[in-house]
DRENDO-1510 file (C-alpha; in Angstrom, 1 decimal, always signed):
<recs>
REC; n; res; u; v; w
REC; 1; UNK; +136.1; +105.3; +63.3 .
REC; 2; UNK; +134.1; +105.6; +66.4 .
REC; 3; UNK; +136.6; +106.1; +69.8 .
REC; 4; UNK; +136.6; +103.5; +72.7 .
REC; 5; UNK; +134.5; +106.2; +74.5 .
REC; 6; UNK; +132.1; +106.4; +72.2 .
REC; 7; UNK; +131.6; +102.9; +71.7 .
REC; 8; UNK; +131.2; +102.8; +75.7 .
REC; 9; UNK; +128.5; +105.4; +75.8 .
REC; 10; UNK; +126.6; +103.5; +72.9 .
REC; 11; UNK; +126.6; +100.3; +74.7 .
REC; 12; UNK; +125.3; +101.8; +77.7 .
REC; 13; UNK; +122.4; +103.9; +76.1 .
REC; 14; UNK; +121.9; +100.5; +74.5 .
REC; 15; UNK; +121.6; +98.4; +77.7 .
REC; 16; UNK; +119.5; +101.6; +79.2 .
REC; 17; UNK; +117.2; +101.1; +76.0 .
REC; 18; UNK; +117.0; +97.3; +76.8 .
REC; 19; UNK; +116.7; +97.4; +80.6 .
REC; 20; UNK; +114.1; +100.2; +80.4 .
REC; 21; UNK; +112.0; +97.9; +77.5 .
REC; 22; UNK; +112.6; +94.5; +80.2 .
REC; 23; UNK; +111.2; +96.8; +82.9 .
REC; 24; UNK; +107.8; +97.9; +81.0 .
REC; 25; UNK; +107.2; +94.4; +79.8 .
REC; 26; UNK; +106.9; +93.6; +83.1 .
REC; 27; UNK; +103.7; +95.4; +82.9 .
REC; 28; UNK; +102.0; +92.3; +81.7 .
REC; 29; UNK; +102.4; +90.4; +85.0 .
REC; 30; UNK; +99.8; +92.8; +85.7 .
REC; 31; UNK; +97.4; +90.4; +83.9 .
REC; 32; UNK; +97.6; +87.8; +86.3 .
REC; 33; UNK; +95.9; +90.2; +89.1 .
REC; 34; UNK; +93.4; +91.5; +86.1 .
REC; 35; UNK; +92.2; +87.7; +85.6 .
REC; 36; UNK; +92.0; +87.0; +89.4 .
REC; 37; UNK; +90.0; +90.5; +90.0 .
REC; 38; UNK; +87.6; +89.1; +87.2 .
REC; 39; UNK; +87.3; +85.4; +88.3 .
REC; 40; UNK; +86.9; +86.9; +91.9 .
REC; 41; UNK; +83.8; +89.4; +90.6 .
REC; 42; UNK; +82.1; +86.2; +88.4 .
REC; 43; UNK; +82.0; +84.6; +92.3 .
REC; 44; UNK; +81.0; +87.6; +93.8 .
REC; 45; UNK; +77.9; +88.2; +91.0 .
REC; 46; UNK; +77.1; +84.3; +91.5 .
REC; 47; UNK; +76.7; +84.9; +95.4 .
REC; 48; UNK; +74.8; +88.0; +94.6 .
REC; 49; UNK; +72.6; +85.5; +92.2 .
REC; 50; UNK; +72.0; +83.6; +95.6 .
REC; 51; UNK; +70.8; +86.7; +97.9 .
REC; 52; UNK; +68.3; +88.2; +95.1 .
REC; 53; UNK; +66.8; +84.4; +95.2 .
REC; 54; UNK; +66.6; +84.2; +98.7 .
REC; 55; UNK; +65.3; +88.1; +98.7 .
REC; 56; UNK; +62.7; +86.8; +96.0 .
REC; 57; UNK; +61.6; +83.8; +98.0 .
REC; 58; UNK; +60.9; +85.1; +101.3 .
REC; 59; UNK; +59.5; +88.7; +99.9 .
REC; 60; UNK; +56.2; +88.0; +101.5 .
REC; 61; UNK; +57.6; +86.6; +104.9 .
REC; 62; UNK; +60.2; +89.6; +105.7 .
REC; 63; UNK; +58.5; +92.5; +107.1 .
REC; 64; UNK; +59.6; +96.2; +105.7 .
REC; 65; UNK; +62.9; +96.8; +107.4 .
REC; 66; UNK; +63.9; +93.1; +106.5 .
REC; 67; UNK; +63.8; +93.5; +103.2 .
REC; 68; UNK; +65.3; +97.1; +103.0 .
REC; 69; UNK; +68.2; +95.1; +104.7 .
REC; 70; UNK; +68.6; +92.8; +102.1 .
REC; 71; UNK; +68.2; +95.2; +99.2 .
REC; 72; UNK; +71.0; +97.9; +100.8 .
REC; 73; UNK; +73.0; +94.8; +100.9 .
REC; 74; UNK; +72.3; +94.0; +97.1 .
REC; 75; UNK; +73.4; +97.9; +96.1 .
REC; 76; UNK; +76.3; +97.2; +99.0 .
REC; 77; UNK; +77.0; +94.1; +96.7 .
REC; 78; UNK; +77.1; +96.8; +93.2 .
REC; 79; UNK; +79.1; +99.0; +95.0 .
REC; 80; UNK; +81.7; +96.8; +95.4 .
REC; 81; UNK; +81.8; +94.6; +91.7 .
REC; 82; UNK; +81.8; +98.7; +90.3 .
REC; 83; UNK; +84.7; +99.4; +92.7 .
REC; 84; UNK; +86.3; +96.2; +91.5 .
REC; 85; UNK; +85.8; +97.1; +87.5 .
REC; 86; UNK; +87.0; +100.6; +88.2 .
REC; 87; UNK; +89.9; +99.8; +89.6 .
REC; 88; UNK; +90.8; +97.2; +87.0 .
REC; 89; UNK; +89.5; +99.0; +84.4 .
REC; 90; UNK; +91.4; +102.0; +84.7 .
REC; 91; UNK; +94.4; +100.3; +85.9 .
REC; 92; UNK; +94.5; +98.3; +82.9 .
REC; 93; UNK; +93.8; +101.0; +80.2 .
REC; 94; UNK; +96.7; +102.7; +82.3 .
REC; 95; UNK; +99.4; +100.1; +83.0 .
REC; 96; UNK; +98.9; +97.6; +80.1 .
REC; 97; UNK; +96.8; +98.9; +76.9 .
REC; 98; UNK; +98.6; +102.0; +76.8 .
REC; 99; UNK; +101.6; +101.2; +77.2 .
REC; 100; UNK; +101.3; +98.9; +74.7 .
REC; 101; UNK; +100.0; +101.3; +72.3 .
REC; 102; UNK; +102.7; +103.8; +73.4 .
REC; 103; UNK; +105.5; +101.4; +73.4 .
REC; 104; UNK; +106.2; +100.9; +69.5 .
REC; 105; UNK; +106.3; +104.9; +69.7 .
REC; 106; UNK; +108.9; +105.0; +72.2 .
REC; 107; UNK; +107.0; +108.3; +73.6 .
REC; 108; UNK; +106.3; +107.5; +76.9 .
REC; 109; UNK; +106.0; +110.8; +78.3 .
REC; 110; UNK; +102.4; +110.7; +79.2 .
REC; 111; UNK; +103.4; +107.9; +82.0 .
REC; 112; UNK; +104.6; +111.4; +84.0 .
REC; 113; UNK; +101.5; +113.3; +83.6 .
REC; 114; UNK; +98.7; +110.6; +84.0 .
REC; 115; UNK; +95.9; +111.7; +86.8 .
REC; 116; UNK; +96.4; +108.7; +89.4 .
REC; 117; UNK; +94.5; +111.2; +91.8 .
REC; 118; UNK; +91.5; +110.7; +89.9 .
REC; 119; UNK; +91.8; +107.2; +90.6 .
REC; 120; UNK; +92.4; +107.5; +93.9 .
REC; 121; UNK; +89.3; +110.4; +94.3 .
REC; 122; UNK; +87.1; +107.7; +92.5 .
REC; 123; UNK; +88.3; +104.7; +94.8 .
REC; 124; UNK; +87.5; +106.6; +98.1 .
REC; 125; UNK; +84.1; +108.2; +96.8 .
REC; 126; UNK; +82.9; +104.5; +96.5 .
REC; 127; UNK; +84.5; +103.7; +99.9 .
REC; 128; UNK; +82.8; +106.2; +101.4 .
REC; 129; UNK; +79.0; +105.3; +99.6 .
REC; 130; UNK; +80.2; +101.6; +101.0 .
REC; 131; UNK; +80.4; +102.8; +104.4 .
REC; 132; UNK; +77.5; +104.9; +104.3 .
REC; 133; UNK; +75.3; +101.7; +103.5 .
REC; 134; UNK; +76.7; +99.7; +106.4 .
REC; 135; UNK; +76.1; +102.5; +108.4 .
REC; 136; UNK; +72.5; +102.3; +107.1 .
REC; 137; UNK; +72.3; +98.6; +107.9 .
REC; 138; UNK; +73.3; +99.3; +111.3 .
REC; 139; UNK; +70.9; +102.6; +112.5 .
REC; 140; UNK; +68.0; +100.2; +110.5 .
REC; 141; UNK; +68.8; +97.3; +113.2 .
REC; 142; UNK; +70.7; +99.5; +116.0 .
REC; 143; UNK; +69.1; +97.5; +118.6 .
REC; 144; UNK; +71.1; +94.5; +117.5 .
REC; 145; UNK; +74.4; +96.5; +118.0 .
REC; 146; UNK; +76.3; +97.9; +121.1 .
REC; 147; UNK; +76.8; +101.5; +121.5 .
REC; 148; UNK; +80.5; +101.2; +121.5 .
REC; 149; UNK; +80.0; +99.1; +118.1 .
REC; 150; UNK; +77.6; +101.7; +116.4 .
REC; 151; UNK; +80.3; +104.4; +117.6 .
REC; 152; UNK; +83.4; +102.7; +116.5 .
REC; 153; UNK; +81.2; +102.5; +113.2 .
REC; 154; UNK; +80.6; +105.8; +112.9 .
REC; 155; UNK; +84.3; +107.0; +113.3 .
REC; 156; UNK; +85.2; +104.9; +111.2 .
REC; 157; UNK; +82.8; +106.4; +108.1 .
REC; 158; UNK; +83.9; +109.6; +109.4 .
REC; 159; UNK; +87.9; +108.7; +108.8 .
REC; 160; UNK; +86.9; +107.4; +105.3 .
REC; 161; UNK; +84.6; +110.8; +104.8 .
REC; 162; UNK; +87.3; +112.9; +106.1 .
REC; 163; UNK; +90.1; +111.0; +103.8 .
REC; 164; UNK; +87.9; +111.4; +100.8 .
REC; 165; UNK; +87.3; +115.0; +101.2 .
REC; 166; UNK; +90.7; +115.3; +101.9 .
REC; 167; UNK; +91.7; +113.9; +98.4 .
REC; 168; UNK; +89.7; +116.2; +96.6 .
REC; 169; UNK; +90.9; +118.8; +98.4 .
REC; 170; UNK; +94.3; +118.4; +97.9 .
REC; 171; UNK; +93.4; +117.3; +94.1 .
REC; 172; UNK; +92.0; +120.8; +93.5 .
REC; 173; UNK; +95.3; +122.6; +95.3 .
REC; 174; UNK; +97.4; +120.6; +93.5 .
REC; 175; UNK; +95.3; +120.4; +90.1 .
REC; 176; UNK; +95.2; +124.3; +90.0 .
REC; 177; UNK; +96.5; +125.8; +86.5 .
REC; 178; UNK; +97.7; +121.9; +85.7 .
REC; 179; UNK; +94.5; +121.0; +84.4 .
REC; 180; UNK; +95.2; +120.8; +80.7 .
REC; 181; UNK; +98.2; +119.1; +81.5 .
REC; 182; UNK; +96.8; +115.7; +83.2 .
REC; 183; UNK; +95.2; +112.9; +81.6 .
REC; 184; UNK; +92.6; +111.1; +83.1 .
REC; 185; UNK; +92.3; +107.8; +84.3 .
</recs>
């Protein structure tokens, strides 16, 4: 017959079990965000829609630099739906589909040794090609800016340029000899 003590123990590994299964259900609240991030990319592919027509129907009225405007804004426009699908992408395969697949296992170890800073390097590389077309943009039509605006833009790609290479810097300290161990996102 099992002591009082170890009846106590039991029941608390037990609520432990159930808290910790509560906890990574939760998970699927993340679904909500997934759905918005996809309804929010339909919109954004619908306006993009709009600006190739408009590009299409004054083609012949734009002069050069017009029209390399519009298409930088068109692969602005990519940059940002792929930005979008990588983050939900690899957030859902992360937080949601594996975990699901893991979670009849009970082996969640993995959850510790995931690559988030692949992720992250990812995220801020496209920041940074972001920045560099607005940047574009601006020295194509730098008469229409002030000089403190075209400076305050270029510091501002700097910061994003600095924090990228950054990431990957301390990515590679940190990564070194750990390798094997990460999985990527």
């Amino acid at each position: 017959m099992p002591s009082p003590q170890d009846r106590g123990g039991d029941a608390a590994v037990s609520l432990l079990a159930t808290l910790g299964r509560a906890i990574l259900a939760t998970r699927y609240v993340l679904m909500v965000f997934f759905f918005g991030l996809a309804a929010s990319l339909a919109l954004f592919a619908a306006r993009f829609v709009v600006k190739l027509g408009g590009l299409a129907a004054g083609l012949f009225d734009k002069g050069e630099e017009d029209v390399l405007i519009a298409v930088l804004h068109l692969v602005d426009s990519a940059l940002i739906a792929s930005l979008v699908m990588i983050v939900v992408l690899s957030s859902y395969d992360s937080l949601v589909d594996r975990l699901a697949r893991e979670a009849d296992q009970e082996d969640l170890g993995w959850v510790g040794r995931t690559d988030y800073s692949n992720l992250k390097i990812k995220v801020a590389t496209a920041m940074v090609a972001i920045s560099s077309i607005h940047l574009l943009q601006v020295f194509l039509k730098v008469e229409d800016y002030s000089q403190e605006g075209v400076m305050w833009r270029v510091v501002i790609h700097a910061l994003f340029l600095v924090g990228a290479l950054m990431l990957g810097l301390l990515d590679r300290l940190t990564r070194h000899g750990e390798a094997e161990q990460n999985e990527s996102v």
